[in-house]
Residue frames relative to the residue before (quaternion, step in Angstrom):
aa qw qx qy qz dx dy dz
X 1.0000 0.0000 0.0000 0.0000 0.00 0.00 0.00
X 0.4046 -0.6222 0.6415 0.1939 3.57 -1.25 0.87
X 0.3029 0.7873 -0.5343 0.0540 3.56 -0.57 0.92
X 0.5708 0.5205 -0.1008 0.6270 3.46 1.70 -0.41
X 0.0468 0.6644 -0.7354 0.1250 4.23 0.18 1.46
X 0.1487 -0.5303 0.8276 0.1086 3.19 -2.02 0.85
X 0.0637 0.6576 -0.7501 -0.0295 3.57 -1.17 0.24
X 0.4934 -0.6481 0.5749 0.0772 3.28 -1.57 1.52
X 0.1681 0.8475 -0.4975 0.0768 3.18 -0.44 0.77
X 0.0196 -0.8468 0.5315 0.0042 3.90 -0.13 0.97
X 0.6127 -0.6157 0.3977 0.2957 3.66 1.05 0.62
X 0.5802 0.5347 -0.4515 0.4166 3.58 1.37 0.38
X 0.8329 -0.4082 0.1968 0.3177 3.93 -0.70 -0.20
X 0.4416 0.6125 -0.3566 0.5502 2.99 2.15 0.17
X 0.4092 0.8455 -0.3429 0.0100 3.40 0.83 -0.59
X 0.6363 0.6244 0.0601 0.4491 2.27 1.37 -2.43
X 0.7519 0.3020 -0.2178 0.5441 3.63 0.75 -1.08
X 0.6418 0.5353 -0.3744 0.4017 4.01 0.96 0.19
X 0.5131 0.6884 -0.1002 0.5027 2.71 1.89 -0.81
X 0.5540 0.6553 -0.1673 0.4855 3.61 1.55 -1.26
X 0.7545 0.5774 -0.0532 0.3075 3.15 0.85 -1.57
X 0.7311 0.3593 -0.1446 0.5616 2.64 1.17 -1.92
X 0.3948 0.6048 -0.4848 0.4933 4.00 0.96 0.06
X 0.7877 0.3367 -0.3095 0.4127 3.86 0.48 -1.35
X 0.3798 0.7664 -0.3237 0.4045 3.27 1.23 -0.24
X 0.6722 0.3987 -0.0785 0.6189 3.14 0.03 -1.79
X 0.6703 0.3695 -0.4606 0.4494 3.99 -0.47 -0.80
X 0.6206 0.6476 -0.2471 0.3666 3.64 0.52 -1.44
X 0.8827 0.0089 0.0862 0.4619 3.46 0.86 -1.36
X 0.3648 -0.8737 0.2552 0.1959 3.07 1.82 1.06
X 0.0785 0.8341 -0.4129 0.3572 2.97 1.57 2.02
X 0.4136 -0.7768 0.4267 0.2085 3.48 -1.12 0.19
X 0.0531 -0.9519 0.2630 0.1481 3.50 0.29 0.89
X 0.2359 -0.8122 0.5332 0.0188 3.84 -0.64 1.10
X 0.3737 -0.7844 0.4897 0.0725 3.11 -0.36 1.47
X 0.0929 -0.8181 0.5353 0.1882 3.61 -0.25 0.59
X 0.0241 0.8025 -0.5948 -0.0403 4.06 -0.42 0.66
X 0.3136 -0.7022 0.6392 -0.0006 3.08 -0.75 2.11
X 0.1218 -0.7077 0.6815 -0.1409 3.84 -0.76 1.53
X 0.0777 -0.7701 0.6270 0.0881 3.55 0.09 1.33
X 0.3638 -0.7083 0.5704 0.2018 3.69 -1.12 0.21
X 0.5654 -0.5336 0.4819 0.4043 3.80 -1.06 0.55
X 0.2757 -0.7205 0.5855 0.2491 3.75 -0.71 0.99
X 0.6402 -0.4317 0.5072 0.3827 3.94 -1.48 1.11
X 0.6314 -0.3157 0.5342 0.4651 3.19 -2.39 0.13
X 0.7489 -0.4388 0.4678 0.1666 2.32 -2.24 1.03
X 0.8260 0.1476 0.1785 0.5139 3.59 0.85 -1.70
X 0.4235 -0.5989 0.4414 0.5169 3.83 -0.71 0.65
X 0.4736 0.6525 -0.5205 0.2812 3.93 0.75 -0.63
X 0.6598 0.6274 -0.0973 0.4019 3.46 0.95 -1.57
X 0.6990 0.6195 -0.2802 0.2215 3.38 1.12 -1.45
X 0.6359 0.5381 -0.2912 0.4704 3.56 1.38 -1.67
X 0.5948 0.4427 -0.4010 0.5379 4.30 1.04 -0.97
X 0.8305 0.4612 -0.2423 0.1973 3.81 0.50 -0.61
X 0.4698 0.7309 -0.2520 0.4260 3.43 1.75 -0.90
X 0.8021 0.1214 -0.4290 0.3973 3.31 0.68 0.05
X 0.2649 0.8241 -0.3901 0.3137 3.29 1.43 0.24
X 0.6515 0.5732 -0.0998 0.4869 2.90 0.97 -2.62
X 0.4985 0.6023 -0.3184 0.5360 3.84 0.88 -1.35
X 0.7347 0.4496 -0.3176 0.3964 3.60 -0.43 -1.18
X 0.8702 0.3789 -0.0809 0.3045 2.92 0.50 -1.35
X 0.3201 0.6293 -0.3043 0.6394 3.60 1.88 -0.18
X 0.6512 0.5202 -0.2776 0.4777 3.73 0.50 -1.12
X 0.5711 0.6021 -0.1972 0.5220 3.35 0.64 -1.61
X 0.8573 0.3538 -0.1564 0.3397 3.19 -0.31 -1.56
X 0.6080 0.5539 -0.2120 0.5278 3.73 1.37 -0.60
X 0.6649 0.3145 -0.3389 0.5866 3.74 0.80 -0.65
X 0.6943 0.4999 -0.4299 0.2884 3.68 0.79 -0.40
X 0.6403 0.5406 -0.2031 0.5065 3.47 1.93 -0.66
X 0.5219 0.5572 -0.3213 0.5602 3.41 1.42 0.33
X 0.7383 0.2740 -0.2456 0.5653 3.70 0.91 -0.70
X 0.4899 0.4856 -0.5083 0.5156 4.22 1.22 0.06
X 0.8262 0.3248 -0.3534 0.2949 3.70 0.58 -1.06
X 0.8072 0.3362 -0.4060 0.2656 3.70 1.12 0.07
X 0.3617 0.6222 -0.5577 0.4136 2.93 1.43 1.13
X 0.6015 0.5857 -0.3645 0.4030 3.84 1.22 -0.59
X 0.6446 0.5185 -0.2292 0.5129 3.50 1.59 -0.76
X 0.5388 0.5112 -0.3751 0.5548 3.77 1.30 -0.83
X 0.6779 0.5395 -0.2570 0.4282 3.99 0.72 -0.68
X 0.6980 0.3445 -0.2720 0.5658 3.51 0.50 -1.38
X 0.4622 0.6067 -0.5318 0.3681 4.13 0.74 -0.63
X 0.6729 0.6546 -0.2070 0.2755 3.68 0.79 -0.98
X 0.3850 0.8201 -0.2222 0.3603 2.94 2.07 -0.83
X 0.0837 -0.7260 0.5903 0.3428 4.13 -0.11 -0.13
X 0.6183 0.4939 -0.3530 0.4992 4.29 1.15 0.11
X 0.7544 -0.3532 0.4535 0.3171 2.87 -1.69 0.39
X 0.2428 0.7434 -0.5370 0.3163 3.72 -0.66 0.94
X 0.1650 -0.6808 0.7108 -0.0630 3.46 -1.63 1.75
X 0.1790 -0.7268 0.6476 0.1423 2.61 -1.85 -0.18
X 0.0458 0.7054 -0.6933 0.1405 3.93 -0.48 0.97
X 0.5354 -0.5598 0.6252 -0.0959 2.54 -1.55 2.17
X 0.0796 0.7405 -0.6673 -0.0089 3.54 -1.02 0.66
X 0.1605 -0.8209 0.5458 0.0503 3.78 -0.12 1.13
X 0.2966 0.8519 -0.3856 0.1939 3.38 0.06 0.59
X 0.4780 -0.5263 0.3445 0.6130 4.54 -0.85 0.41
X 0.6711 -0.2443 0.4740 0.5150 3.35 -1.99 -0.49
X 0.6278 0.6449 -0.2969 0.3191 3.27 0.27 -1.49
X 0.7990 0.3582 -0.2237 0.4281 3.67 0.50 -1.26
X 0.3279 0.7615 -0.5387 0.1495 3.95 1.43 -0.67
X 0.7652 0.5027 -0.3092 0.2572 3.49 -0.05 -1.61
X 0.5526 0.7005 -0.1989 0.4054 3.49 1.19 -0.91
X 0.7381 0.0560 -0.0928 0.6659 3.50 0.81 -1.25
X 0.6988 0.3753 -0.5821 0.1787 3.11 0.33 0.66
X 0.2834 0.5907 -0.4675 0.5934 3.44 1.50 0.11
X 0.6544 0.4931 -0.4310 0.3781 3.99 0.02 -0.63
X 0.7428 0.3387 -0.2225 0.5329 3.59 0.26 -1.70
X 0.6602 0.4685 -0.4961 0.3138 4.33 0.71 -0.68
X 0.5280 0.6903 -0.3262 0.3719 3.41 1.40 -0.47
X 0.6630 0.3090 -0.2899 0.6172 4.04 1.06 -0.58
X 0.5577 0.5170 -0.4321 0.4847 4.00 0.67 0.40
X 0.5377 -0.6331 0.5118 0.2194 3.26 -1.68 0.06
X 0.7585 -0.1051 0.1201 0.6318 3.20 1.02 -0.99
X 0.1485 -0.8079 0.5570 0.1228 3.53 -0.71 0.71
X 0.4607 -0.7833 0.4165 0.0275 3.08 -1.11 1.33
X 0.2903 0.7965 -0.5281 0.0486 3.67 0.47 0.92
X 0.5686 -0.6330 0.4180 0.3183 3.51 -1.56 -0.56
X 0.5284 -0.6285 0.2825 0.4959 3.80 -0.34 0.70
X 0.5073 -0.7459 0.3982 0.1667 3.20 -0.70 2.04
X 0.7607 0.2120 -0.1757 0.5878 4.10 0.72 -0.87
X 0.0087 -0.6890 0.7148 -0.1192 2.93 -1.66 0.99
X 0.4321 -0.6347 0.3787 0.5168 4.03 -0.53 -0.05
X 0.6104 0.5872 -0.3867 0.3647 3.66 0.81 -0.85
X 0.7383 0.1835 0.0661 0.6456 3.87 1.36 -1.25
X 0.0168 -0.9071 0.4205 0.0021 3.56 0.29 1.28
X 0.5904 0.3042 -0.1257 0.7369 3.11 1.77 -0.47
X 0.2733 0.7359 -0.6155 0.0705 3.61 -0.05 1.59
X 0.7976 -0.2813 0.0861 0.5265 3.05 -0.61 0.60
X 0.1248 -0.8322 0.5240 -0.1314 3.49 0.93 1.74
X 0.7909 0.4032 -0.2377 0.3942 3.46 0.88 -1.10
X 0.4452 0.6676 -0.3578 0.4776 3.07 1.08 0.17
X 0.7023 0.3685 -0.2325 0.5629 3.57 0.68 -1.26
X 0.6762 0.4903 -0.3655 0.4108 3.51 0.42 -1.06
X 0.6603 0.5137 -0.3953 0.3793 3.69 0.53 -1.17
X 0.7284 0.4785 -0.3287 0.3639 3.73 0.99 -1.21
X 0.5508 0.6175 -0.4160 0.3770 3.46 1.19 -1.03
X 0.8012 0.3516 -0.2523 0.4132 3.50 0.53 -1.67
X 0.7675 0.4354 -0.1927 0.4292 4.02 0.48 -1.32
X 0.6805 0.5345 -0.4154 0.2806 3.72 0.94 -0.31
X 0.0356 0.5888 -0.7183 -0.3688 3.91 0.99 -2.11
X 0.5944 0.4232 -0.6062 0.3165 3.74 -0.16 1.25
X 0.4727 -0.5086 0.5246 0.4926 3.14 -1.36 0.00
X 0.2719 -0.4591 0.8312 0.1564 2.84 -2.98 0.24
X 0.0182 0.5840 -0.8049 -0.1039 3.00 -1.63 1.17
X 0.3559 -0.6157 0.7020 0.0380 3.13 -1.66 1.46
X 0.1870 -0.7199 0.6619 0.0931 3.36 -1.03 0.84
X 0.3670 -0.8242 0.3964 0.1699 3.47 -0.97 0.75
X 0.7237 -0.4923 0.1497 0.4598 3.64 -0.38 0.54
X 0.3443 0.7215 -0.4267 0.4229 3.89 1.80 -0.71
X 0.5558 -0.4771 0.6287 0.2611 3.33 -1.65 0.78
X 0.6257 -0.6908 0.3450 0.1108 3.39 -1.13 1.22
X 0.6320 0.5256 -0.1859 0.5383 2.94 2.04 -1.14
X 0.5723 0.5941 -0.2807 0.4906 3.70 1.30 -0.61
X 0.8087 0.3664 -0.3044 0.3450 3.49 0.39 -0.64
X 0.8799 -0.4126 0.1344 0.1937 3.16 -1.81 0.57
X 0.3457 -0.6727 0.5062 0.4145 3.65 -0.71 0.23
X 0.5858 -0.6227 0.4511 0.2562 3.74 -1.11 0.17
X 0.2510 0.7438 -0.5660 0.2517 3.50 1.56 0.52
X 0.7646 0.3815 -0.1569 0.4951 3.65 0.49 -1.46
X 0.2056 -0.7183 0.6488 0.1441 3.98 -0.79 0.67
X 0.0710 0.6722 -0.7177 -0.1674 3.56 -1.28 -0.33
X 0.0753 -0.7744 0.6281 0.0125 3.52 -0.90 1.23
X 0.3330 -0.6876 0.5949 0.2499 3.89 -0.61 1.31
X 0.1304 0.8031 -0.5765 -0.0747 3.54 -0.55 0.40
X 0.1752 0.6606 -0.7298 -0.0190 3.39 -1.71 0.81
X 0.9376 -0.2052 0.0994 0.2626 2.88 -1.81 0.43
X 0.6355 0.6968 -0.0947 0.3187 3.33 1.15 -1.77
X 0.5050 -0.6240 0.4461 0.3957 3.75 -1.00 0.94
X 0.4064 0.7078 -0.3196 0.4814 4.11 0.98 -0.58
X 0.7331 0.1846 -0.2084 0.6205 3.95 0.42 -1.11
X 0.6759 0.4408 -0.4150 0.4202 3.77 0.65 -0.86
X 0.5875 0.4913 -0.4200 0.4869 4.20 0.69 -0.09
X 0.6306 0.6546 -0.1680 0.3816 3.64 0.87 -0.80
X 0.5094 0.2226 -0.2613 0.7891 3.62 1.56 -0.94
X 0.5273 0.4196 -0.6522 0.3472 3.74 -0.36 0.03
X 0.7617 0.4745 -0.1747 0.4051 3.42 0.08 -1.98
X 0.6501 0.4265 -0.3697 0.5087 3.96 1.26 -0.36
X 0.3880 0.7255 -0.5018 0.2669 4.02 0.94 -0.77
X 0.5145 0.4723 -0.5168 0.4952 3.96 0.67 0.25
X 0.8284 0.4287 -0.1634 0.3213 2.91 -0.09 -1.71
X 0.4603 0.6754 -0.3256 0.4754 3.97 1.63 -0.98
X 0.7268 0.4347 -0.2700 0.4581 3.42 0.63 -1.84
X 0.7629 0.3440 -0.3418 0.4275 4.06 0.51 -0.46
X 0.3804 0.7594 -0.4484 0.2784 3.49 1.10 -0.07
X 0.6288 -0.4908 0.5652 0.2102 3.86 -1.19 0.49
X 0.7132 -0.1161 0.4131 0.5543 2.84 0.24 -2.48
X 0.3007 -0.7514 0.5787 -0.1001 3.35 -1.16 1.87
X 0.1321 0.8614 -0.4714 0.1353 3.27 -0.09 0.66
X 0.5808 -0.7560 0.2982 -0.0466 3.08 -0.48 1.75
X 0.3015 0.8713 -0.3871 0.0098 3.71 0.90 -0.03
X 0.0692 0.7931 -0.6047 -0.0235 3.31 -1.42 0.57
X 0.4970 -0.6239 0.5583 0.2282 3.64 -1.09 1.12
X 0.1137 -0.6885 0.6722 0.2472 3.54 -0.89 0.92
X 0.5191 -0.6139 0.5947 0.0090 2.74 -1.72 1.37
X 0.7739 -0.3487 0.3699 0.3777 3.70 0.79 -0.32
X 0.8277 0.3576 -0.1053 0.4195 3.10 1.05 -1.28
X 0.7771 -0.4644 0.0236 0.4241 3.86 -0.63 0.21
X 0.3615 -0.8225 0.3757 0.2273 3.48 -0.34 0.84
X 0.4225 0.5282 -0.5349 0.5064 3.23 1.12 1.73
X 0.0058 0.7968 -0.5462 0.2583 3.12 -0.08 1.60
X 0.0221 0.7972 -0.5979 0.0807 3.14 0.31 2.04
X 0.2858 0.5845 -0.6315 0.4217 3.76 0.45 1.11
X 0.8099 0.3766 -0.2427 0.3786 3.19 0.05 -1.41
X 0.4735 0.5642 -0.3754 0.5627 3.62 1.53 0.08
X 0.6075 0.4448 -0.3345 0.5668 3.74 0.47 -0.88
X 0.6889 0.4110 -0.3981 0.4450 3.77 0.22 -0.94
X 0.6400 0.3917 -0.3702 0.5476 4.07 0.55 -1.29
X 0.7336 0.2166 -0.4046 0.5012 4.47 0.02 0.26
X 0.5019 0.3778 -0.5706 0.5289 3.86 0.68 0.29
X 0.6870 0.4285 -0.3515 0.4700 4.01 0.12 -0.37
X 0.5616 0.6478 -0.2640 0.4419 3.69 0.98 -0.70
X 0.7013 0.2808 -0.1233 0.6435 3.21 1.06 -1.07
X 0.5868 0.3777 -0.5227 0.4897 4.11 0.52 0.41
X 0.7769 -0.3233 0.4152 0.3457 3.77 0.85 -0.32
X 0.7998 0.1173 -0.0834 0.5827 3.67 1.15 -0.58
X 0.6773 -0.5799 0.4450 0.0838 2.25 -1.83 1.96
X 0.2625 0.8571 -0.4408 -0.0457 3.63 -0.82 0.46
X 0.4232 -0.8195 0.3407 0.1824 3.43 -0.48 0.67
X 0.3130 -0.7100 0.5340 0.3359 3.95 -0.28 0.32
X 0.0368 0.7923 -0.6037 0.0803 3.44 -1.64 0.49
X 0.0506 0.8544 -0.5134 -0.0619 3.19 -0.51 0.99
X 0.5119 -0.7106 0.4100 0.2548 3.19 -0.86 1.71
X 0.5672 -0.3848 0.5818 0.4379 4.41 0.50 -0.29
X 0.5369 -0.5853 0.5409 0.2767 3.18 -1.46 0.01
X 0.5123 -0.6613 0.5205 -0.1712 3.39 -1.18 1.79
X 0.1996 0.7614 -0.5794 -0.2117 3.61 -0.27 0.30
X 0.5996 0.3275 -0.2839 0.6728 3.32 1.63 0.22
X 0.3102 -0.8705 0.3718 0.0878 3.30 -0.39 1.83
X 0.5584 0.6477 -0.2109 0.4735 2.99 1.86 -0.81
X 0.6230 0.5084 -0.2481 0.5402 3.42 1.29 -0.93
X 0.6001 0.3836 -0.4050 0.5733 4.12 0.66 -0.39
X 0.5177 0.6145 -0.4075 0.4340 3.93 0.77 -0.56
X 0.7486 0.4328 -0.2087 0.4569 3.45 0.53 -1.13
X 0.6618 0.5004 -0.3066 0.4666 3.74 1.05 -1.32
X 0.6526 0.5876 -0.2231 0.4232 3.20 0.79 -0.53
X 0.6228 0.4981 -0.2362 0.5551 3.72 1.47 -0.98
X 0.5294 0.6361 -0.3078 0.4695 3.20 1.76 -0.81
X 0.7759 0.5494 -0.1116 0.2893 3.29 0.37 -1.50
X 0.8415 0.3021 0.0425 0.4460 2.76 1.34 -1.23
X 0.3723 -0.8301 0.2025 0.3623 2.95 2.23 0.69
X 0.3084 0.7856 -0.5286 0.0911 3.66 1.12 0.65
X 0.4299 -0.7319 0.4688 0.2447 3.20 -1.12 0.44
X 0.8363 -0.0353 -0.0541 0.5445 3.51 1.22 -0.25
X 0.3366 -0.7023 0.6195 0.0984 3.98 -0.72 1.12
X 0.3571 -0.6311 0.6845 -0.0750 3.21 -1.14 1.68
X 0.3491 0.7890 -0.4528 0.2250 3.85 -0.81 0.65
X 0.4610 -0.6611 0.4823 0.3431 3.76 -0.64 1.01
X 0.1045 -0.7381 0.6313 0.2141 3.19 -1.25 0.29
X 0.8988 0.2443 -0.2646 0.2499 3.15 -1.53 0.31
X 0.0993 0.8937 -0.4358 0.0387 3.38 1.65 0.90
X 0.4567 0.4467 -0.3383 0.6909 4.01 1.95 -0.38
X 0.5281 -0.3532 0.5905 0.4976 3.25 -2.16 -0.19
X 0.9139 0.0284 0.3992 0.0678 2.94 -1.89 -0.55
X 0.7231 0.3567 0.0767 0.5866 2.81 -0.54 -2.28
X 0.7970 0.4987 -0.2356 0.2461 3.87 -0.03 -0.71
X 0.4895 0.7487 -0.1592 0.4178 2.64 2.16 -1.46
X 0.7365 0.4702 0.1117 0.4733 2.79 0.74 -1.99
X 0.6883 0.2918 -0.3309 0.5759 3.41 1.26 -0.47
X 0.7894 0.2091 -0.0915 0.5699 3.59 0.16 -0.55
X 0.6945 -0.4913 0.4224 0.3128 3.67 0.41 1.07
X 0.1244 0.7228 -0.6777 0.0526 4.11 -1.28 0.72
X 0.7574 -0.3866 0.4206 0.3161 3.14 -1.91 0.13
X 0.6008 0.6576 -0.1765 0.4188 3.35 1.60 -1.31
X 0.6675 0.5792 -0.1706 0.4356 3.20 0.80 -1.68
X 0.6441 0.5262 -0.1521 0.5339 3.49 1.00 -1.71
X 0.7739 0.2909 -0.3655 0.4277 3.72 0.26 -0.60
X 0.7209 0.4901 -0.2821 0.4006 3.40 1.09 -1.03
X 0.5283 0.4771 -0.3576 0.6045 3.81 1.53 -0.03
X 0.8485 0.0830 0.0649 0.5186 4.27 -0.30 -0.97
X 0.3321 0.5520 -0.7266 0.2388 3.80 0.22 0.71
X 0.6264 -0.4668 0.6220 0.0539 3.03 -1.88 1.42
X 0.8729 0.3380 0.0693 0.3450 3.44 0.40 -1.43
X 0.3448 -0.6380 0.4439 0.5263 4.33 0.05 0.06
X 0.0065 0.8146 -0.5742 -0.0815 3.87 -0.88 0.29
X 0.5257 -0.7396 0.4109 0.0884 2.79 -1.38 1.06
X 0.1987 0.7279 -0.6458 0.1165 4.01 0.50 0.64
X 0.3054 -0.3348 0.8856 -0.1019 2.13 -2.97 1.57
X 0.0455 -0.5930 0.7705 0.2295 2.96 -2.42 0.73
């Protein structure tokens, strides 16, 4: 059960449309939603050399930074008030440096945390640490909402679940099993890879879902050399409203160097998506 929304919220222009979601959420699954507002602070001199020319600088700017985090959080509270559910807010004031930590802490007493697709070219480093900290420090899902007006996008009748082999996709239908059980239509995909297109996993997965209640169908998308990109044609095709998938089944470093499934969903999903690691 989905009873526990986090929604990220830093008072910049994403707010509103994370904010959207996690509301349909919560109605949807008559969940409670807690706004989380990350308030980074100005980081001290670099050096004690630095400290006596800086201190009142740093001062100035602490000020600054405190009257500005007072008027972000009761405009975030004048907003979430609007909510017709149950809904907090808890400030976390903290360096840049320390984000990943508490947030991986607070995503960890939530069900699902609600953020916005973190890379984009204009903002390559959005709130990256944010997603990254929940994926790796929470075992919860992330739904990532995608840059599409909120009002435009799909109902959740139709699922698309990427599935391979891998503990990543097999946390992912766990952490979806809400959303599976209200689904229409469940639909199993896999990218053929070359190899034989008897794929009695993806059978075991459609009677492990069978026995939670939801009906699901296998599908194989053909062969992909961008897996993320058949993921999407497919969401297309098949009018899903939201794609369920492990993330980070590579490190990192690889993702990012040589291109992933991760990178692709968490940069140009079409659709909201659900990642687990």
């Amino acid at each position: 059960m989905i009873k526990e929304i986090l929604v990220h919220l830093d008072g910049g222009d994403d707010d509103e449309s994370r904010i959207l979601h996690a509301d349909h959420l919560a109605i949807v699954h008559q969940a409670h939603v807690r706004g989380l507002y990350i308030n980074i602070l100005p980081e001290p001199p670099e050096s004690i050399s630095h400290y006596a020319v800086s201190r009142s600088l740093l001062s100035q700017h602490l000020d600054e930074a405190k009257t500005q985090c007072r008027l972000v959080e009761h405009a975030l509270e004048q907003r979430l008030a609007k909510l017709a559910g149950p809904h907090d807010l808890h400030r976390i004031d903290c360096r840049a440096a320390n984000v990943q930590g508490l947030v991986a802490t607070e995503a960890r007493m939530a069900d699902l945390l609600v953020v916005r697709t973190p890379y984009r070219v204009a903002e390559p480093n959005r709130a990256s640490d944010v997603v990254e900290a929940a994926l790796f420090g929470s075992g919860r899902g992330v739904f990532v909402i995608p840059e599409e007006d909120p009002s435009r996008l799909r109902p959740f009748d139709t699922v698309l679940v990427a599935w391979k082999d891998s503990r990543e996709a097999a946390n992912a239908v766990a952490q979806a099993m809400p959303f599976l059980r209200r689904a229409g239509q469940v639909i199993i995909a896999t990218i053929d890879n070359g190899g034989s297109r008897d794929t009695p996993g993806d059978r075991k997965l459609a009677r492990y879902l069978e026995r939670h209640g939801v009906a699901a169908e296998n599908r194989r998308l053909g062969k992909w050399d961008n897996i993320a990109a058949g993921l999407f044609n497919e969401a297309e095709l098949s009018g899903a409203g939201l794609i369920v998938a492990g993330a980070y089944g590579h490190s990192r470093l690889r993702e990012w160097a040589l291109g992933g499934v991760t990178r692709d969903i968490l940069t140009k999903t079409p659709v909201p998506a659900l990642l687990a690691h």
